[in-house]
VEXKOL-964108 format. One record per residue (C-alpha): x, y, z; residue number from 1. Coordinates in nm, 3 decimals. Each point is the difference from the previous one (the first is absolute). Example, Ala and Ser with C-alpha at 12.3 -4.5 7.8 and 13.67 -1.06 7.14 Angstrom:
% VEXKOL-964108
         x         y         z   baza
     1.230    -0.450     0.780      1
     0.137     0.344    -0.066      2
//
This chain:
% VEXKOL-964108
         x         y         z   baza
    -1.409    -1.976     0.772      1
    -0.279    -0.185    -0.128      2
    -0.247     0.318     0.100      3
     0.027     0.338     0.050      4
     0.154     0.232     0.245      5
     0.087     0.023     0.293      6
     0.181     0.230     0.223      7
     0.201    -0.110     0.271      8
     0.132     0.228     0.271      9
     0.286    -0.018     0.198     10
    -0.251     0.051     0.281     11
    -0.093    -0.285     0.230     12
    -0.300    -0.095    -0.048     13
    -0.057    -0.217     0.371     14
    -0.072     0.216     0.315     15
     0.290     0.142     0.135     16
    -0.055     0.013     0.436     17
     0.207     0.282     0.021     18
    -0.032     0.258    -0.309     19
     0.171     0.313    -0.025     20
    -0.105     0.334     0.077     21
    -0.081     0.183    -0.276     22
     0.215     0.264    -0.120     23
    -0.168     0.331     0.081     24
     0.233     0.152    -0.261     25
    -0.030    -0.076    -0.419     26
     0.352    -0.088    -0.143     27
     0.169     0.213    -0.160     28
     0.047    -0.087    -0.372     29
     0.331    -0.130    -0.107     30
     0.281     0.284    -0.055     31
     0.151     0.031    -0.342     32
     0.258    -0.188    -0.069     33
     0.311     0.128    -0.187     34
     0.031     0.027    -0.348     35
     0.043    -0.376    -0.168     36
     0.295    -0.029    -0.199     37
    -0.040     0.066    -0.369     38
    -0.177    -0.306    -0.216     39
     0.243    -0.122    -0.275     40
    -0.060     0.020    -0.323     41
    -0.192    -0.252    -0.252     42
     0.208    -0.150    -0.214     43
    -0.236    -0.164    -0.238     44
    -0.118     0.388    -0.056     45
    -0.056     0.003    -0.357     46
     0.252     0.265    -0.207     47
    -0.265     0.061    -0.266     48
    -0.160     0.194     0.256     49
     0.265     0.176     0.124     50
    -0.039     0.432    -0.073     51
     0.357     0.004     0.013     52
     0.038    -0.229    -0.281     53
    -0.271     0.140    -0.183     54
     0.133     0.365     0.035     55
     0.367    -0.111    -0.121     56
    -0.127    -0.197    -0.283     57
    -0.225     0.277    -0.125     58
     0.304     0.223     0.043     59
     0.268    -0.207    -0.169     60
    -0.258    -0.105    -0.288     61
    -0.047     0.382    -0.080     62
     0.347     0.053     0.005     63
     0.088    -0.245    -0.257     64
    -0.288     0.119    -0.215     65
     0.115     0.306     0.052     66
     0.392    -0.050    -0.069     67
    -0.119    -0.240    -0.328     68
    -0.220     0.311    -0.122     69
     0.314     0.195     0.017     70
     0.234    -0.285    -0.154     71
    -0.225     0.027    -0.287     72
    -0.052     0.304    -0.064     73
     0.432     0.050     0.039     74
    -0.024    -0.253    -0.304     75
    -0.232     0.212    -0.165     76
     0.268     0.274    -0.013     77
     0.266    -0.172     0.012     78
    -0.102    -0.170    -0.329     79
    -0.116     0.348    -0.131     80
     0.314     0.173     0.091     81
     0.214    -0.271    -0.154     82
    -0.187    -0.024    -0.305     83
     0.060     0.394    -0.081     84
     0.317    -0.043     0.052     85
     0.102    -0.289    -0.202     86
    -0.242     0.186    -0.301     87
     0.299     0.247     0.024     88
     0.339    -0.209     0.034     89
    -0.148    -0.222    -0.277     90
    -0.063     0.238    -0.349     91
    -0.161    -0.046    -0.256     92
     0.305    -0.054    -0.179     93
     0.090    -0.367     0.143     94
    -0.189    -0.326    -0.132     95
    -0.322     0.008     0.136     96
     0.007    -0.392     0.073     97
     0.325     0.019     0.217     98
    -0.154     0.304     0.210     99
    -0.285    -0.141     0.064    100
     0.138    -0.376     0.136    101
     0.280     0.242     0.230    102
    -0.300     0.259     0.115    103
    -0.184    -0.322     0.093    104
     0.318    -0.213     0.152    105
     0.064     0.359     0.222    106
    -0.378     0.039     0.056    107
    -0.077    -0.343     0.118    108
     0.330     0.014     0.241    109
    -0.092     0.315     0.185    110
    -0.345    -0.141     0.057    111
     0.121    -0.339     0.115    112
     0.278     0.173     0.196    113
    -0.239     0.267     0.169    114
    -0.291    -0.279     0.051    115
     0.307    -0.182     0.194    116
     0.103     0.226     0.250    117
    -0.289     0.200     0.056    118
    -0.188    -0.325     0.083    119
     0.264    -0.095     0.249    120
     0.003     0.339     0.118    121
    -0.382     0.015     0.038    122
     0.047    -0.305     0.161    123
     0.214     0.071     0.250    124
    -0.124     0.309     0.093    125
    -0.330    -0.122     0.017    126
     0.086    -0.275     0.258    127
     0.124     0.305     0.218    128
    -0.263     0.216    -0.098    129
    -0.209    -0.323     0.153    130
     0.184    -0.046     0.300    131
    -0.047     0.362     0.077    132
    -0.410    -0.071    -0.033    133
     0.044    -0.289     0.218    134
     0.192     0.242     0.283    135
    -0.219     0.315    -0.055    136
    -0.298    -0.261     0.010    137
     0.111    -0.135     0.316    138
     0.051     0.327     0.211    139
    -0.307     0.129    -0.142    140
    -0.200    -0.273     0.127    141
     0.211    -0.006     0.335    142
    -0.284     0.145     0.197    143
    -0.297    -0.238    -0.141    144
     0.247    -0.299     0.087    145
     0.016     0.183     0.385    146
    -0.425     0.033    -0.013    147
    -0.028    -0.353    -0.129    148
     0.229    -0.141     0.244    149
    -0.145     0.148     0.304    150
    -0.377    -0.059    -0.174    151
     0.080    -0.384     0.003    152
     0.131     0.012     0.339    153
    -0.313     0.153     0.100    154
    -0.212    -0.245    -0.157    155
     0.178    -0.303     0.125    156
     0.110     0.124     0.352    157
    -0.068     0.352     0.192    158
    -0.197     0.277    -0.087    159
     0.240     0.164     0.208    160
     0.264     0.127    -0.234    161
    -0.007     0.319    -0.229    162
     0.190     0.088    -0.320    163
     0.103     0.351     0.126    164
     0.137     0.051    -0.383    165
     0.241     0.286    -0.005    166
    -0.001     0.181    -0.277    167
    -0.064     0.344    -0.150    168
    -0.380     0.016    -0.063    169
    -0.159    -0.151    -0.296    170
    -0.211    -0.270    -0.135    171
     0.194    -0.289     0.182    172
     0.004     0.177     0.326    173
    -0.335     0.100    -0.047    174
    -0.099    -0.366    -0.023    175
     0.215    -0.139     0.321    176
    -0.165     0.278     0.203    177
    -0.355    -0.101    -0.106    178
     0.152    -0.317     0.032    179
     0.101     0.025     0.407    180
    -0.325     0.189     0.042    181
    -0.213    -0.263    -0.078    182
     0.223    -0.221     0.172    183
    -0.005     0.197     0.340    184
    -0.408    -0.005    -0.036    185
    -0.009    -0.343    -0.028    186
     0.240    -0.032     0.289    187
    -0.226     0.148     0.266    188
    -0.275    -0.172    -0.158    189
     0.151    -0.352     0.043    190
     0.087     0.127     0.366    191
    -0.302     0.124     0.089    192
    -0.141    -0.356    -0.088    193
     0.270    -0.130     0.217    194
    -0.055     0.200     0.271    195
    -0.422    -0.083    -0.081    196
     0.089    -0.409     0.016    197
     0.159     0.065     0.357    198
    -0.230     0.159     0.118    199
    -0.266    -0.228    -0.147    200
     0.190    -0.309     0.182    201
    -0.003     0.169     0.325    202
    -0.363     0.087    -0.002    203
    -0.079    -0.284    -0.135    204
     0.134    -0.272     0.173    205
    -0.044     0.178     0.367    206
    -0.372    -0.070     0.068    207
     0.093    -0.354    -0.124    208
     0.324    -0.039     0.256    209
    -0.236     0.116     0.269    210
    -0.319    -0.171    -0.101    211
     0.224    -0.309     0.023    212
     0.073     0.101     0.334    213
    -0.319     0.008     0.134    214
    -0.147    -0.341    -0.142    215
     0.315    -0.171     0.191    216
    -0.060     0.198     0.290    217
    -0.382    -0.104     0.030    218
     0.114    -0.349    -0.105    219
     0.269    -0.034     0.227    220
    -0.227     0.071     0.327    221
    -0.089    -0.251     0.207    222
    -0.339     0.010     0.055    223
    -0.079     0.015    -0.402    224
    -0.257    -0.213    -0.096    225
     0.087    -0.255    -0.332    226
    -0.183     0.226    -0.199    227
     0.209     0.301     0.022    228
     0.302    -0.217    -0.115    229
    -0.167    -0.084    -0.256    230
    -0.118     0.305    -0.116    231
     0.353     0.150     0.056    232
     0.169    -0.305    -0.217    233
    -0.226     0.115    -0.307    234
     0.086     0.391     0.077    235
     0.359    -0.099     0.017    236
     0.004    -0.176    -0.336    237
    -0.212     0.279    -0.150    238
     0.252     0.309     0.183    239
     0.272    -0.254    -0.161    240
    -0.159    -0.011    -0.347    241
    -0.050     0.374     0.047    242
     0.438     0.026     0.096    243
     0.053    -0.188    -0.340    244
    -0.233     0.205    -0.211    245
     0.178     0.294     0.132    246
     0.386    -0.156    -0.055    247
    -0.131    -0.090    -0.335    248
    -0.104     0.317    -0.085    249
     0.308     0.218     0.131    250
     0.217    -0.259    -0.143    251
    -0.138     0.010    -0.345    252
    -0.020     0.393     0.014    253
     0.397     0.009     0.063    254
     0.060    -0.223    -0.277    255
    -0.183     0.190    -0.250    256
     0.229     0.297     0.139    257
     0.374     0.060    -0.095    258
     0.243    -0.201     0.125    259
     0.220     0.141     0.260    260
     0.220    -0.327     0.153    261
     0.165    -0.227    -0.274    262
     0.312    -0.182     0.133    263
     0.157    -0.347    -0.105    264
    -0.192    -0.279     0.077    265
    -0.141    -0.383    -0.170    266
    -0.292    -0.065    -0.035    267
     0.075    -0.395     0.099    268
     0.081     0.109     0.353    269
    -0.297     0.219     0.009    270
    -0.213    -0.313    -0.089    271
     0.197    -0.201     0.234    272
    -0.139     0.205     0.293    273
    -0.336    -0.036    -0.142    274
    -0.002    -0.335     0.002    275
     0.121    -0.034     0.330    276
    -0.290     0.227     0.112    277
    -0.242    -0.170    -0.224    278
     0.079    -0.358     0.159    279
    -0.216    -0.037     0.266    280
    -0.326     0.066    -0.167    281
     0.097    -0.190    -0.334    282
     0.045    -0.281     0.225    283
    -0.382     0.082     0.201    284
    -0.106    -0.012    -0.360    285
     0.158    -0.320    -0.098    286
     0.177     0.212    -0.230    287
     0.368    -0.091    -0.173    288
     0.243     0.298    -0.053    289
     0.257    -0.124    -0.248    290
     0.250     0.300    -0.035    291
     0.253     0.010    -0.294    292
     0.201     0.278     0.071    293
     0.247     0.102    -0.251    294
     0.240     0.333     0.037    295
    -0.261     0.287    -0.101    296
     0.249     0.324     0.102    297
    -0.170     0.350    -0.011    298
    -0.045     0.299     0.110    299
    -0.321     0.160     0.175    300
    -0.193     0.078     0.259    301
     0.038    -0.292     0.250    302
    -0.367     0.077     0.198    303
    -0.151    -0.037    -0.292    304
     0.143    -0.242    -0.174    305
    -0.055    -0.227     0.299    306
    -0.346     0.088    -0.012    307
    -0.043    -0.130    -0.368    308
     0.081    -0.310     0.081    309
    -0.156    -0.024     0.294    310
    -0.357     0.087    -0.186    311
     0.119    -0.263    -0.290    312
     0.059    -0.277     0.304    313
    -0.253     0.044     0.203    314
    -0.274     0.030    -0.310    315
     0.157    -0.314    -0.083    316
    -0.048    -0.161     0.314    317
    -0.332     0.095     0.117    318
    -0.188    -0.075    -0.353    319
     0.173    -0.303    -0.057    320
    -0.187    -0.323     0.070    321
     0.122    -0.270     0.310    322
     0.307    -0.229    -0.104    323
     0.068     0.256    -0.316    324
     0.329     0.170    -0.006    325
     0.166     0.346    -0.063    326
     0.292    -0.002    -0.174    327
     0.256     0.322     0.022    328
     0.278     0.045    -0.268    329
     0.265     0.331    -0.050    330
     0.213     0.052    -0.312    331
     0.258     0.203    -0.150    332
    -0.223     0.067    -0.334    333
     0.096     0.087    -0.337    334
    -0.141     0.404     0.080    335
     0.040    -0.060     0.396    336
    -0.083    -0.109     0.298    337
    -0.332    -0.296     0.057    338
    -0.208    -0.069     0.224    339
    -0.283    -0.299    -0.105    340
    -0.239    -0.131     0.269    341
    -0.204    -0.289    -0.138    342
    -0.295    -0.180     0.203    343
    -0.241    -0.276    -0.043    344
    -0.387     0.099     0.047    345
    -0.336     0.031    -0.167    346
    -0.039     0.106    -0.396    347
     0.068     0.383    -0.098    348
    -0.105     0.062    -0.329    349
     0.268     0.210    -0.173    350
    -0.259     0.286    -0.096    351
    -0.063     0.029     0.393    352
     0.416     0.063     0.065    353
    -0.036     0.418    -0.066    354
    -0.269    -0.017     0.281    355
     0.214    -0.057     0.255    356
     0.233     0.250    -0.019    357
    -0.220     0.238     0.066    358
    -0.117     0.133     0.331    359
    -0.300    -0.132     0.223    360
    -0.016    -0.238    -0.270    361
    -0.062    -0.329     0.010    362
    -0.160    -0.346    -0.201    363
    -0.333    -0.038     0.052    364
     0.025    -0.243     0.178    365
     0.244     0.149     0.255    366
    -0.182     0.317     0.069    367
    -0.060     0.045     0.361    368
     0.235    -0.175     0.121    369
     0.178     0.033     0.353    370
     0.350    -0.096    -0.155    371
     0.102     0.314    -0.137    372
    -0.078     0.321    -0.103    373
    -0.002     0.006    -0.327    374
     0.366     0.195    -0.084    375
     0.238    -0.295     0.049    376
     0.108    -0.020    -0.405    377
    -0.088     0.406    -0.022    378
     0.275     0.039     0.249    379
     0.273    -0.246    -0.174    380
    -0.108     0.183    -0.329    381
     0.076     0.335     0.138    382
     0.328    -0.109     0.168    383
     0.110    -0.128    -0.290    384
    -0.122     0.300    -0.251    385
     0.165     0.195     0.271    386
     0.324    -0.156    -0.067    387
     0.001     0.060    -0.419    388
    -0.107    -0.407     0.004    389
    -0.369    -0.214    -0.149    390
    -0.172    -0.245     0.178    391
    -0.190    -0.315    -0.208    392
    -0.225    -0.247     0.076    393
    -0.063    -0.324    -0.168    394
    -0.265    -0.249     0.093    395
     0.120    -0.358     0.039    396
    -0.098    -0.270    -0.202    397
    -0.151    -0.221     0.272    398
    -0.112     0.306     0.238    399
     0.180     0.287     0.235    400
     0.214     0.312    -0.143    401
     0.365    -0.004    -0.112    402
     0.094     0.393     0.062    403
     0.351     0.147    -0.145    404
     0.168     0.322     0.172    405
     0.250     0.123    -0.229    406
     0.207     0.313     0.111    407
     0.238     0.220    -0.318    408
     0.319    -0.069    -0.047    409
     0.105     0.343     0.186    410
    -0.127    -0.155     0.327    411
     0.246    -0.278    -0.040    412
     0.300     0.024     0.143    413
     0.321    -0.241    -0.021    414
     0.193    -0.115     0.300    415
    -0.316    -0.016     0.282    416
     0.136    -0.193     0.265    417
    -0.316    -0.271     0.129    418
     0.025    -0.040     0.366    419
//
């Protein structure tokens, strides 16, 4: 991708002789799915952040402060107590030297003796006292685990699931009812815009499907002069450009929502398909695909994920320049799966590279073209975004655009079977 966007449909572009009728009905939007199963746990989570351990080291350190205060001040009296009583046993009668080496021998003893077990027994009971802080700690913060758990399955997943927190009323169930409030809100807000981009892609694309229609139709009789087919070829590519905007659009509007279908896939069989698909015109173009294909297993949604790489091909492709090449490559990465698509092509400046992701953008030099639309690297930003991963684009040294895909490690999944 030595330019900007573009936005490739899967939408055929040539006149179809025999279109469909359009649907006089919008779609219904998608039906919920079922709850996802729960996300496992991080285990690089840092423990220095961890309220549990916080809460049973502020416990057990106030404990031992606590149980050394009282140590002391049992030497205190101990001392105290000891010191009386020796005064009496020893009178004034014996040599004062002797008395005072034996008060000092017996003093000395019952200190060290005292220090000795009470320190053990501070000890011990202090580790239990701590392991008591650690269990109290731990069904304390039972119910923020069960919000947290169902909050990151929300973000990563569904918007579909609930806490439902039962327990006797108080600040934590306050919080998971606010909690499920906002959630349901947001719920049949997202479906509403569901139920909105349905609606949209029925209205729409049904003047197009039927504008279509009636450009073949006029073309198609027999008695139609060689202007009208030309005049319906341009309408036709325009109606088409018009399809693409609109797949574009829909496309990039249900990435940017929350995903619903995630299954087990690679991405190197997804790309394989693309490059089947892509053939044809790479070789119109005088164009070489050179796939490296590498095991890439993940998990996501499939639609889109195709769709990413189509955009990434296809911009590759059609800004490429004749007898350049596109080369293809997935990877098992350090943080997860790869995708890099790499093309020859004019110079890109590497100030120019944030321009492109962005929509209805394009190089100067690119603006107005009839190639795209403008949301080709929009779209395989949002897919990707969509699926917790980045996208990056580097300039090459000699011209085109090397662009890296790079999905979390939670979307990679051992054991995916390549067809």
């Amino acid at each position: 991708m030595s330019t900007p966007k573009d936005a490739p449909s899967n939408s055929n572009p040539n006149p179809n002789p025999n279109p469909p009728n359009p649907n006089p009905n919008p779609p219904n939007p998608k039906p919920n799915p079922p709850n996802p199963d729960p996300i496992p746990a991080n285990p690089n989570q840092s423990w220095r952040g961890s309220l549990r351990l916080r809460l049973t080291a502020v416990f057990g350190l106030l404990f031992f402060i606590a149980a050394a205060a009282v140590l002391a001040g049992a030497l205190i009296l101990v001392r105290n107590s000891m010191q009386y009583s020796l005064d009496i046993v020893f009178s004034p009668g014996h040599a004062a030297d002797s008395d005072a080496a034996t008060k000092s021998i017996i003093m000395e003893s019952m200190r060290a003796n005292l220090l000795t077990k009470g320190g053990l027994t501070v000890l011990g009971v202090g580790l239990l006292a701590t392991t008591a802080g650690w269990l109290a700690a731990g069904h304390l913060l039972r119910p923020l685990s069960q919000i947290t758990s169902t909050a990151e399955r929300i973000a990563g997943r569904t918007l579909h699931r609930r806490i439902a927190l039962d327990l006797p009323p108080g600040e934590v169930k306050r919080l998971a009812d606010a909690f499920d409030r906002m959630l349901d809100r947001l719920d049949s807000a997202f479906a509403g815009q569901e139920r909105f981009i349905a609606n949209a892609a029925h209205e729409l694309k049904t003047p197009l499907v039927i504008n279509r229609t009636l450009v073949e139709v006029a073309m198609n009789r027999r008695d139609a002069p060689a202007e009208i087919h030309q005049l319906g070829e341009n309408l036709l590519a325009v109606n088409a450009r018009h399809e693409r905007l609109i797949d574009a659009l829909l496309t990039l509007a249900r990435a940017e929502d929350a995903l619903t279908d995630r299954i087990p896939l690679d991405l190197a069989d997804v790309c394989s398909t693309v490059l089947a698909a892509a053939e044809p015109e790479a070789a119109r173009l005088g164009i070489r695909l050179e796939p490296s294909l590498g095991p890439a297993p993940a998990v996501g949604d499939p639609i889109l994920l195709e769709q990413l790489v189509r955009n990434l091909v296809d911009n590759a492709v059609r800004y490429n320049e004749r007898g350049g090449w596109v080369q293809v490559g997935t990877r098992r990465g350090t943080h997860g799966p790869q995708v890099v698509v790499t093309n020859t092509g004019a110079m890109i400046s590497a100030h120019e590279i944030p321009v492109l992701f962005e929509p209805f953008r394009r190089l100067t030099d690119r603006v107005g073209s009839a190639r795209g639309s403008g949301l080709g690297l929009s779209i395989v930003r949002a897919v990707a975004q969509a699926h917790g991963g980045s996208v990056n684009a580097v300039p090459g040294p000699a011209g085109g655009l090397s662009v890296h895909v790079a999905l979390p490690a939670q979307y990679a999944v051992p054991g995916v079977k390549r067809a």
